[in-house]
RODO-2510 file (C-alpha; in nm, 4 decimals, decimal comma):
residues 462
     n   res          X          Y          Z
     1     x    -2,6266    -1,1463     1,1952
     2     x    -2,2699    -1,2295     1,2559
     3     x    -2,0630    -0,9710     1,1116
     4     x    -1,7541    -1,0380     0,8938
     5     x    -1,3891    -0,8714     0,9304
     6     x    -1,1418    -0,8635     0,5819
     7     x    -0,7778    -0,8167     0,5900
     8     x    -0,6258    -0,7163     0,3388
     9     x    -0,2289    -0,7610     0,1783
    10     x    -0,2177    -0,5670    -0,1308
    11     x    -0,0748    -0,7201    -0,4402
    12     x    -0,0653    -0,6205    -0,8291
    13     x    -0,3304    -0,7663    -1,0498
    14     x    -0,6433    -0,7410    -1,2304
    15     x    -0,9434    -0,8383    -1,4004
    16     x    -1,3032    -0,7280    -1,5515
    17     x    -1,5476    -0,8894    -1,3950
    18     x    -1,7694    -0,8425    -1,1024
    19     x    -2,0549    -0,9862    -0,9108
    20     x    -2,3566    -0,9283    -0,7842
    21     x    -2,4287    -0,8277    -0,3659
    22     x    -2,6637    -1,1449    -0,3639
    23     x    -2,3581    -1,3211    -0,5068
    24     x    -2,1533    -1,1884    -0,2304
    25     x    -2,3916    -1,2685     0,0254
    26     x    -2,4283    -1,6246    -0,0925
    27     x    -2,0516    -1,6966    -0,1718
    28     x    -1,8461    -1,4705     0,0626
    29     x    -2,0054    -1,5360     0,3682
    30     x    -2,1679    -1,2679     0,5723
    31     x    -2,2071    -0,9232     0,4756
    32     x    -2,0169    -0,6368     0,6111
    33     x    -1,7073    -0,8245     0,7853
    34     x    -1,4819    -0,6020     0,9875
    35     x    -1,1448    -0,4976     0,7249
    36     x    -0,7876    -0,4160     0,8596
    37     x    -0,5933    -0,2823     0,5917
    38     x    -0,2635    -0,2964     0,6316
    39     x     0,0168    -0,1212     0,4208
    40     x     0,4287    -0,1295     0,5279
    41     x     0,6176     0,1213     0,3879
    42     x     0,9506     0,0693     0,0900
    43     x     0,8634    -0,2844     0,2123
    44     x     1,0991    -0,4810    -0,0686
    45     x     0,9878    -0,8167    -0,2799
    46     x     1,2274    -1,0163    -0,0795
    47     x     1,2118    -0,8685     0,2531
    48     x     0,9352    -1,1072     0,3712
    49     x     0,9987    -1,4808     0,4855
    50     x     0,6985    -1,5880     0,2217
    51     x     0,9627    -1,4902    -0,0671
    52     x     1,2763    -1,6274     0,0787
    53     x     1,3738    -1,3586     0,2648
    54     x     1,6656    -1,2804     0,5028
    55     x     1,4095    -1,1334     0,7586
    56     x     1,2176    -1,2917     1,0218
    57     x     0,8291    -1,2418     0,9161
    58     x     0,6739    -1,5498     1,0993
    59     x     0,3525    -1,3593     1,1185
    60     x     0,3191    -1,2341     0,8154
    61     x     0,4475    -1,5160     0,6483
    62     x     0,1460    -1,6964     0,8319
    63     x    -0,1244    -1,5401     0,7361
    64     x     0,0185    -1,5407     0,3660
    65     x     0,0202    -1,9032     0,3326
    66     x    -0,3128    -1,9545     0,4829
    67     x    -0,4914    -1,6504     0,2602
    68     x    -0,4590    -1,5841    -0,0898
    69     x    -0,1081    -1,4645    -0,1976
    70     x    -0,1320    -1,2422    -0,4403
    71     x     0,1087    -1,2684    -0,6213
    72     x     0,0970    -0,9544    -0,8934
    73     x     0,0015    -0,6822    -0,6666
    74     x     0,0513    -0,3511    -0,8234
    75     x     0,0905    -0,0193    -0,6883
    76     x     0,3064     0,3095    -0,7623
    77     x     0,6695     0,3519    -0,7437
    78     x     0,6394     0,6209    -0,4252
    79     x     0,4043     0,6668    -0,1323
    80     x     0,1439     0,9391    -0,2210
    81     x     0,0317     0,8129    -0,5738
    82     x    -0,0037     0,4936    -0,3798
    83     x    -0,1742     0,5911    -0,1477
    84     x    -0,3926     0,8123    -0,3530
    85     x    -0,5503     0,5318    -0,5695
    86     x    -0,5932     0,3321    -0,2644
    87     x    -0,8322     0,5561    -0,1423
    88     x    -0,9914     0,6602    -0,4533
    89     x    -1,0088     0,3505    -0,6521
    90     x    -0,8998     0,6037    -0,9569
    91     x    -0,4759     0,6233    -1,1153
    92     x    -0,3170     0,8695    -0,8990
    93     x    -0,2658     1,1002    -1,2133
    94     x    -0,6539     1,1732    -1,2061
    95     x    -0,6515     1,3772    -0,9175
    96     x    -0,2932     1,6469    -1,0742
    97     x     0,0451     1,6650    -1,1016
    98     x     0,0988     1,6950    -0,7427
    99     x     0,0479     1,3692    -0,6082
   100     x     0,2442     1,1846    -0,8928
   101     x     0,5412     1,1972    -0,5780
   102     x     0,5503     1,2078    -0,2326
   103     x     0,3460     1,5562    -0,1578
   104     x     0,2459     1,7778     0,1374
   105     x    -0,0135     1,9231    -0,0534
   106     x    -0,4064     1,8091    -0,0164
   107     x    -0,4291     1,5045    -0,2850
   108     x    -0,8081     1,5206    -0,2866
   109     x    -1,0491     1,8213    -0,3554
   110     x    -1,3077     1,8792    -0,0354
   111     x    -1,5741     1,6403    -0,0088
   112     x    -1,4215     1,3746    -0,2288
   113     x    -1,5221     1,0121    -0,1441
   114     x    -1,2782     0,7878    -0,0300
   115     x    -1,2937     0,4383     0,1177
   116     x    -1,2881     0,5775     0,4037
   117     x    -1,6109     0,7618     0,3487
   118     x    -1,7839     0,5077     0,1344
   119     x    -1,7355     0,2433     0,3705
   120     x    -1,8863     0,5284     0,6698
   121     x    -2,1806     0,5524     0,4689
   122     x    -2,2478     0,2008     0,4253
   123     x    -2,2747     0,2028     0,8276
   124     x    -1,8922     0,1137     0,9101
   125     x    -1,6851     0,2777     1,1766
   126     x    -1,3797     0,3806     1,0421
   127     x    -1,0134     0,4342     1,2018
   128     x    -0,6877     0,5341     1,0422
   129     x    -0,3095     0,4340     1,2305
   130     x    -0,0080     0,5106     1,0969
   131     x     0,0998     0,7556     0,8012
   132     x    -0,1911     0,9606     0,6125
   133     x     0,0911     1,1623     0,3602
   134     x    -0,2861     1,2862     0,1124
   135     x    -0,2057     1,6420     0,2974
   136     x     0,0209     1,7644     0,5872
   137     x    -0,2324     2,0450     0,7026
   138     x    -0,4711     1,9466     1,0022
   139     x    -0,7546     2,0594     0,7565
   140     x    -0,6489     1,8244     0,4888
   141     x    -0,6411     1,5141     0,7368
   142     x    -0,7786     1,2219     0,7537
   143     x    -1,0832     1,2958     0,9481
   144     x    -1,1817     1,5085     0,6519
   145     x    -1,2029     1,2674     0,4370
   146     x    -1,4005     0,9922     0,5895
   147     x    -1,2204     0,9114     0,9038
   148     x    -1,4143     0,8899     1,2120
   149     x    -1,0667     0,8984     1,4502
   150     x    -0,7211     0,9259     1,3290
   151     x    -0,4043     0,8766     1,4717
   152     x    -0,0341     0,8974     1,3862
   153     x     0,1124     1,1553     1,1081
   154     x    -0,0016     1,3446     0,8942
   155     x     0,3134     1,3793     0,7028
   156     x     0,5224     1,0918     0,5121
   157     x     0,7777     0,9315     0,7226
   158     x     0,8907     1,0376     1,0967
   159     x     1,2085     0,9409     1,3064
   160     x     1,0915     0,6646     1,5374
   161     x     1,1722     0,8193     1,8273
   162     x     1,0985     1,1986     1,8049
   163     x     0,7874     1,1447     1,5569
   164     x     0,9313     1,4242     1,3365
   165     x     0,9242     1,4875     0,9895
   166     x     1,1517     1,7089     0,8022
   167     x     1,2653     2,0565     0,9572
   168     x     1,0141     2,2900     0,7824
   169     x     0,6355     2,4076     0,8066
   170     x     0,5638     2,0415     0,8793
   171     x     0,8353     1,9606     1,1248
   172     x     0,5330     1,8851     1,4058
   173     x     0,2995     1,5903     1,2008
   174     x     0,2010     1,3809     1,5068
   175     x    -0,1698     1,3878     1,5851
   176     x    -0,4697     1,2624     1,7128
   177     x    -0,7609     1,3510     1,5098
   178     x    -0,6184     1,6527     1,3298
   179     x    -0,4572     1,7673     1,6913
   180     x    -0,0872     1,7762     1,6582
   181     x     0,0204     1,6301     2,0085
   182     x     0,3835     1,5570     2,1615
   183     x     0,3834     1,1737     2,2698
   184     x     0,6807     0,9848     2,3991
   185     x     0,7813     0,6491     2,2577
   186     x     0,8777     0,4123     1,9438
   187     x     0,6123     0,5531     1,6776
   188     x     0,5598     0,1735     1,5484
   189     x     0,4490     0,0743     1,9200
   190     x     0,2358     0,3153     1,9612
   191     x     0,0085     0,2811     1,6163
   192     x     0,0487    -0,0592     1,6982
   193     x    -0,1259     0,0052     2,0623
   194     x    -0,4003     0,2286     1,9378
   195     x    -0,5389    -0,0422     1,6578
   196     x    -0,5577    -0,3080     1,9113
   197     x    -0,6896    -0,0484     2,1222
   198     x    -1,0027     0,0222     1,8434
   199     x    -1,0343    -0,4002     1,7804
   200     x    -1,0871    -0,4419     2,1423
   201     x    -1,3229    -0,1590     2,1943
   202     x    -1,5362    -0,3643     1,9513
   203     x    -1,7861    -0,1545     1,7480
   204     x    -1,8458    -0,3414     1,4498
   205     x    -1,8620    -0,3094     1,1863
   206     x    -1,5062    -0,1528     1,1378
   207     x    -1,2913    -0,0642     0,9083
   208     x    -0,9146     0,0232     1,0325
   209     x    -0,6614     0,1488     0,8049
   210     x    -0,2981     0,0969     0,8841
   211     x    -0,0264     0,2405     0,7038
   212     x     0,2754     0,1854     0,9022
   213     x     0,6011     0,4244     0,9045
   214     x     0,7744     0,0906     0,8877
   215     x     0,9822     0,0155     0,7166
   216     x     1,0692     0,3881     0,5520
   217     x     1,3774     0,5755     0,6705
   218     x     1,4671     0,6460     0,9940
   219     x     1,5484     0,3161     0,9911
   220     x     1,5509     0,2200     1,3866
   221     x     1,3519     0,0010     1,6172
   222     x     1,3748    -0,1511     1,9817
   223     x     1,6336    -0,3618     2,0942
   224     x     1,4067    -0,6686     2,1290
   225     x     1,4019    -0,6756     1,7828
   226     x     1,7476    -0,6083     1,6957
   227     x     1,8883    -0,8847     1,9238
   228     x     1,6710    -1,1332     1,6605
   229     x     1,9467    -1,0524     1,4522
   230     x     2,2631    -1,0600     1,7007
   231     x     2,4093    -1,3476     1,5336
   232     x     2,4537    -1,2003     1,2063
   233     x     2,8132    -1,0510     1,1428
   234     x     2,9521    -0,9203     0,8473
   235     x     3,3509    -0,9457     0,9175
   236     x     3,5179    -0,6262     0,8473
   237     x     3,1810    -0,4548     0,7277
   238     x     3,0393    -0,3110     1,0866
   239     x     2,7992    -0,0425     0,8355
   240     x     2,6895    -0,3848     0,6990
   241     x     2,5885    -0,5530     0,9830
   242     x     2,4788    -0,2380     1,2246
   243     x     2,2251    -0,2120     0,8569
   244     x     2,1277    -0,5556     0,8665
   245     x     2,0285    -0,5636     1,2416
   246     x     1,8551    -0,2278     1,2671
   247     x     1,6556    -0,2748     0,8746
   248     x     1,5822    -0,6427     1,0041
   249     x     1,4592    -0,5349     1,3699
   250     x     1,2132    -0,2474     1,1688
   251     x     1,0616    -0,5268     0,9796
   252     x     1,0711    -0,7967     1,2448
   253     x     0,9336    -0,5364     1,4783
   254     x     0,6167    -0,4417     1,2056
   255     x     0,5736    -0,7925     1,1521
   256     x     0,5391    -0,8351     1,5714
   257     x     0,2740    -0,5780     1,6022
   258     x     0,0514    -0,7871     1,2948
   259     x     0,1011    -1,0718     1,5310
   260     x    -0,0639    -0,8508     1,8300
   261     x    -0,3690    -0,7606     1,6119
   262     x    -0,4313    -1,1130     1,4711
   263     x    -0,4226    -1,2066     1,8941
   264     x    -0,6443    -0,8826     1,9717
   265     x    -0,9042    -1,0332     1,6897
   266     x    -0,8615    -1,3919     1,8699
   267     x    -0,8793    -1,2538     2,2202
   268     x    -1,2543    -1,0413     2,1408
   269     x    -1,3450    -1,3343     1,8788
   270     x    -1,3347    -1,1604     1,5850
   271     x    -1,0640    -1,3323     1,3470
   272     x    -1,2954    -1,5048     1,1718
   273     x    -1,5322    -1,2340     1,1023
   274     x    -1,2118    -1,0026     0,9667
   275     x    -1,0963    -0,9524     0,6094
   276     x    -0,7140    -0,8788     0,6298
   277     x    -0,5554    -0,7213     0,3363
   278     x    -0,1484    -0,6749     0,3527
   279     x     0,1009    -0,4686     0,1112
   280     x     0,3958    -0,2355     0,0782
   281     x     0,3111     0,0794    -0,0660
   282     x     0,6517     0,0479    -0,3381
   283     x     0,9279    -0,1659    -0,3594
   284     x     1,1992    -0,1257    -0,1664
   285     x     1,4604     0,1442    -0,1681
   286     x     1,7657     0,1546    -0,1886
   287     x     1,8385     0,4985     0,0088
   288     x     2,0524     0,5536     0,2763
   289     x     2,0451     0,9296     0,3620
   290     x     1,8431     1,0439     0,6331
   291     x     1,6873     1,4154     0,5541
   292     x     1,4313     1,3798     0,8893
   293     x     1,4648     1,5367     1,1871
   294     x     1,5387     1,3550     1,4546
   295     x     1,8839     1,1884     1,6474
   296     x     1,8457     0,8424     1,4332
   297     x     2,2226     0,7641     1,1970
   298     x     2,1273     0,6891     0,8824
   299     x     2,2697     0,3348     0,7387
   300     x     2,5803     0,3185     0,5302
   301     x     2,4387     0,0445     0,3514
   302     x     2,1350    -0,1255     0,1654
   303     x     2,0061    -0,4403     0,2924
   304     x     1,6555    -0,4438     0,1481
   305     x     1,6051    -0,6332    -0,1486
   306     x     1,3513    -0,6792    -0,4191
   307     x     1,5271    -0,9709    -0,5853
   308     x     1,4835    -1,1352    -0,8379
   309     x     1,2391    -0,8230    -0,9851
   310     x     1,4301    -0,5690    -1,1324
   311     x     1,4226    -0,2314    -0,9978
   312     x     1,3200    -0,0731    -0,6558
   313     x     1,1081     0,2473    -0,5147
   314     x     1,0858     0,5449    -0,7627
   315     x     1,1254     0,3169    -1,0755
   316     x     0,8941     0,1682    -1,2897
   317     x     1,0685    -0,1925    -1,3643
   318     x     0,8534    -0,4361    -1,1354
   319     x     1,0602    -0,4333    -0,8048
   320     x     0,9090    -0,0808    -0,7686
   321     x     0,5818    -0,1479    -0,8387
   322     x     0,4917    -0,5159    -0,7908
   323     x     0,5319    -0,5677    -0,4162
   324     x     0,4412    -0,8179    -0,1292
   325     x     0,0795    -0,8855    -0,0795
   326     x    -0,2526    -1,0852     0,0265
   327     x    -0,5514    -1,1199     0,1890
   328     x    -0,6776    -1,3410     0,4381
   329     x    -1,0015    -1,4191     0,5311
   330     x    -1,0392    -1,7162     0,8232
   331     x    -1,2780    -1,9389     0,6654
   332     x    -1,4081    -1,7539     0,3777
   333     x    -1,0793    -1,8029     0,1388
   334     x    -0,9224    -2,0980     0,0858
   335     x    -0,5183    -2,0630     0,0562
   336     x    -0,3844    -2,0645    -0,2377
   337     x    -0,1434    -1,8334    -0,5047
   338     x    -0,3050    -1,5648    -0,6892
   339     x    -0,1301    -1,4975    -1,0307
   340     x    -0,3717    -1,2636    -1,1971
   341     x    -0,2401    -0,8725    -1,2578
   342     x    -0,3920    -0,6597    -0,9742
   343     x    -0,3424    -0,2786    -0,9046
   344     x    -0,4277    -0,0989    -0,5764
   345     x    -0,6503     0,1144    -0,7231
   346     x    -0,8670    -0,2194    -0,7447
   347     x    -0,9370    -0,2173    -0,3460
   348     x    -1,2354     0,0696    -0,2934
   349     x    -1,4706    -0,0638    -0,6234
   350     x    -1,3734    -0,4239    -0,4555
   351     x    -1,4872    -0,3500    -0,0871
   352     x    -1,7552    -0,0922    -0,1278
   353     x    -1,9403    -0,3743    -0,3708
   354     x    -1,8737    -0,6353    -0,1165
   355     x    -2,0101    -0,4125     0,1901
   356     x    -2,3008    -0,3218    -0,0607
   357     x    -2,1800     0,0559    -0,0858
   358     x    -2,4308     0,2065    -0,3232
   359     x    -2,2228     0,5196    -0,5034
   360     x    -2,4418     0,8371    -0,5304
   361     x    -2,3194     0,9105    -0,8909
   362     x    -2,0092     0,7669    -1,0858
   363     x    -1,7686     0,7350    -0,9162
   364     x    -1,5443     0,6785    -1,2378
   365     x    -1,3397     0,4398    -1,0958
   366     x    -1,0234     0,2916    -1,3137
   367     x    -0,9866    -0,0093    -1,0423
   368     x    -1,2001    -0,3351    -1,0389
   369     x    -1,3977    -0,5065    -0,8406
   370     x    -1,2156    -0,8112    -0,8388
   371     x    -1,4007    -1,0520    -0,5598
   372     x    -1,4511    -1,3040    -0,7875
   373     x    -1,0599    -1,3466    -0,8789
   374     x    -0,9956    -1,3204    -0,4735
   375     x    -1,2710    -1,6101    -0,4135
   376     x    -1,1980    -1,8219    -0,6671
   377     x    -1,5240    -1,7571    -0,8950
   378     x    -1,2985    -1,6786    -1,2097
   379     x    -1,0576    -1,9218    -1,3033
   380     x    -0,9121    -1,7412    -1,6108
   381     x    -0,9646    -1,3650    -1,5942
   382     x    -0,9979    -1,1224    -1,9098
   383     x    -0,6947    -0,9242    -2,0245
   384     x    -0,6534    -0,5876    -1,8586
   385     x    -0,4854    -0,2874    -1,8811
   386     x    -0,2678    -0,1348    -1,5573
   387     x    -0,1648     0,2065    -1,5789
   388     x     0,1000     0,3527    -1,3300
   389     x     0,1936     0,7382    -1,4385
   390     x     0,4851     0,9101    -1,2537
   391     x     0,5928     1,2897    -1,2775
   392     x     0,8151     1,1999    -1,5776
   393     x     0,7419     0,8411    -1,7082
   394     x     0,4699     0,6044    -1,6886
   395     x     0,4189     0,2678    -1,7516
   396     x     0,1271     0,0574    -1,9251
   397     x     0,1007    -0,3105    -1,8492
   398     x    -0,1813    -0,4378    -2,1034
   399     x    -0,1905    -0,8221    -2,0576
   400     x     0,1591    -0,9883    -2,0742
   401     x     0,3334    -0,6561    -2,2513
   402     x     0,4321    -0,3611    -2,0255
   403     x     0,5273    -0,0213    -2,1989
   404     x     0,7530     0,2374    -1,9871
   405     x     0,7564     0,5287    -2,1677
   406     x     0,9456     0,8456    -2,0399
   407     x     0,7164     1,1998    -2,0798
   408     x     0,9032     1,2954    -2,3170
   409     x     0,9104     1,0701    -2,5560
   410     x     1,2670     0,9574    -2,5545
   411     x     1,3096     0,6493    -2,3745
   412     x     1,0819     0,3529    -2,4515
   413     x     1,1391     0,0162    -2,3189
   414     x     0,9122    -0,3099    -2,3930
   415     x     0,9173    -0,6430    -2,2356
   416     x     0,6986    -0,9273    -2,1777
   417     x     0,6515    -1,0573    -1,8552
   418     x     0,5356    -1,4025    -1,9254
   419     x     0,8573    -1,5287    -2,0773
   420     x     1,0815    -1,2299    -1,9033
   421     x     0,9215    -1,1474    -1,5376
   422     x     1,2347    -1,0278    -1,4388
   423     x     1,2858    -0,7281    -1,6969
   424     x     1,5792    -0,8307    -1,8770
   425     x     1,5275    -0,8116    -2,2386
   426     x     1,3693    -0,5094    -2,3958
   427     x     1,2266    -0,5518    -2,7138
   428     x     1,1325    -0,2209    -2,7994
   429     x     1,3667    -0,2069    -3,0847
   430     x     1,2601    -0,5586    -3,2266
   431     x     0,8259    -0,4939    -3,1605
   432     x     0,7575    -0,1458    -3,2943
   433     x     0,4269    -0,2343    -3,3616
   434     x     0,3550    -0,3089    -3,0212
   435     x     0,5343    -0,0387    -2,8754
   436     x     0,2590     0,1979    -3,1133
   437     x    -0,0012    -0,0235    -3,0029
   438     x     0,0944     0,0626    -2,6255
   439     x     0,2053     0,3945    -2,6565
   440     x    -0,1426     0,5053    -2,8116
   441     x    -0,3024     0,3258    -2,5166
   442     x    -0,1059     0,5174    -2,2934
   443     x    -0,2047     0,8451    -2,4717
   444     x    -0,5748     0,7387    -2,4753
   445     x    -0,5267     0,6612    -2,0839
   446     x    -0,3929     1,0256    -2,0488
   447     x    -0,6813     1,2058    -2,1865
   448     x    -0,8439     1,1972    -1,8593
   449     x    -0,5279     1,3160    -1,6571
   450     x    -0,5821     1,6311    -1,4492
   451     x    -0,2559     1,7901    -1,5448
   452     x    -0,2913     2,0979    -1,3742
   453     x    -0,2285     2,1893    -1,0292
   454     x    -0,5762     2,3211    -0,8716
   455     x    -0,6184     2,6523    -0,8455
   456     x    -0,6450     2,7044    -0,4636
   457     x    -0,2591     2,4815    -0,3606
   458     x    -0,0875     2,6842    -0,6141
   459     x     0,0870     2,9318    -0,3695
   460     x     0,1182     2,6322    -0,1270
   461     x     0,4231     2,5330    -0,0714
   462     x     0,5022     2,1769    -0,0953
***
């Protein structure tokens, strides 16, 4: 049997339905494609050439417009949490207080099931790339939790150059499975190398993760990828334009190595046979100083943008939480626009089903499998609710109305997103019935909130 490969571009959304693995097998094409995950990092709304962007994304931009673009991806406002329900398929805050921000500590207890693991047990090899950030401790890496190989760090972000992270007990991150090693070279080439690396080697069926340093701070690449921007001058603003050509070259340089995997999967005649699924793991950021170690100069200005959403990384308006996405499947999805709510959280009970993962027990997932929005089986979705906690707010999107509530009571704003996407209108003040409504939804949602720390990372430094 030919086997299929699914990329996928993760984007904010959601429904309850499912389908069957006969249905799958019927309507999706073969079973068990090969997926490449892909997930940039403080990649902003408008950074990308599919929204209008500034920034040269022709490969990304491709793939968008032939897949399905979804276009109400959800994830968390930081990288951890994100990353956390990606591989869990649960809300971040289900797992303790810890990974509600960017952590060192282990996010999952041992032997927790992942995607990574799931999709092992349901016969796939699996491969991680790029930035793991679930625990900074060789014991807490990847290849504990599902991984057959891993590469890259084990920490968040690293200077581009020197692969560091920040000067502390984590300082050294770079490894190869759970072996911290000292490598030479740009730290986006080199994940870059080792994926195509694992798609030529060929041992299907495969699952590679890729969660790319790009495009966090250190913000640096090569030159090749600056000169793309050599023509743009900001006169009398040098901090402008050096920000502009180094931020542009990171993302034009990220979007280059996609281009080398989709030519990898051409080259060994697998494209077709490949699910592709693309996101950012937050909006972007607006940050400019530079706490890693390393010899990269931080920027003296923005230049990432999450226009026209309001908001950006480590808030809870949409630009930090709704954030560039799709999937792409040669032959198997037909391209269109995707408006349906969608959290990240949705992507393990959504591949495992289509792979025909069989859970041992219940898994008590809070994602959904939601194939049959991706394929086109459900026009008109039911209503759904999205919850994205943080350590002091949280938010709860329950069809068109979005609560953010801070912990503590004291700030509540309310908006509705189908006649005010952009966040400018709160109407808590003018809907307190529907700010009740939402705010005992959110406390119902909380009751199954692990709000402790566990008892063995409590003298663990973070």
């Amino acid at each position: 049997m030919m086997r299929t490969a699914i990329v996928l571009f993760p984007i904010v959304c959601g429904l309850a339905v499912c389908c069957s693995a006969a249905d799958v097998a019927d309507d999706a094409g073969p079973s068990k494609p090969n997926i490449l995950f892909i997930v940039a990092d403080d990649l902003g709304w408008a950074d990308v050439g599919w929204h209008g962007g500034a920034f040269k994304t022709p490969h990304l931009d491709r793939l968008a417009r032939a897949g399905v673009e979804l276009d109400c991806h959800y994830v968390q406002p930081v990288c951890t949490p994100t990353r956390t329900a990606l591989m869990s398929g649960r809300w971040t805050s289900r797992w303790g207080p810890h990974v509600l921000a960017p952590s060192n500590r282990r996010a999952f207890p041992p032997g927790a099931i992942t995607l990574a693991g799931a999709l092992r047990q349901a016969g796939y090899a699996t491969h991680l790339a790029g930035k793991w950030h679930l625990g900074s401790r060789p014991e807490w890496g990847p290849n504990r939790y599902g991984f057959d190989h891993s590469y890259g760090s084990l920490a968040g972000a690293v200077d581009p150059w020197a692969h560091t992270y920040r000067e502390g007990p984590y300082l050294k991150t770079w490894h190869r499975d759970g072996t911290l090693v000292d490598e030479e070279g740009n730290a986006t080439e080199l994940v870059a190398k080792q994926v195509c690396q694992w798609v030529r080697a060929r041992r299907e069926p495969w699952f590679i993760y890729v969660p790319f340093q790009a495009v966090h701070i250190p913000i640096d690449a090569p030159e090749e990828y600056k000169r793309l921007y050599a023509q743009v001058n900001f006169p009398g603003d040098e901090g402008k334009t050096d920000a502009f050509r180094r931020y542009g070259g990171f993302v034009s340089q990220m979007d280059g190595k996609v281009g080398e995997f989709i030519a990898a999967l051409e080259e060994t005649g697998q494209h077709r046979n490949t699910l592709i699924v693309f996101t950012s793991d937050n909006g972007g950021t607006p940050a400019l100083g530079n706490a890693y170690a390393g010899h990269t100069p931080p920027l003296t200005v923005s230049v990432s943008s999450n226009l026209p959403l309001r908001g950006h990384k480590n808030q809870l308006y949409d630009g930090g939480i709704r954030v560039p996405a799709f999937v792409n499947w040669p032959g198997t999805l037909a391209p269109r626009k995707l408006a349906a709510p969608l959290h990240v959280a949705d992507w393990m009970p959504t591949l495992t089903k289509l792979v025909g993962y069989a859970p041992p027990a219940d898994m008590k997932w809070d994602g959904l499998d939601i194939w049959p929005l991706v394929a086109g089986k459900v026009e008109k979705p039911a209503i759904r609710t999205i919850y994205i906690p943080m350590h002091n707010a949280a938010a709860v999107r329950r069809g068109d109305w979005k609560l953010i509530r801070s912990n503590n009571g004291k700030k509540r704003e309310l908006f509705n997103l189908a006649v005010d996407p952009y966040e400018k209108r709160d109407l808590a003040a003018e809907k307190p019935a529907k700010v009740k409504e939402l705010e005992q939804l959110l406390a119902e949602l909380k009751k199954d909130d692990l709000t402790k720390l566990p008892a063995d990372l409590k003298n663990i430094a973070d």
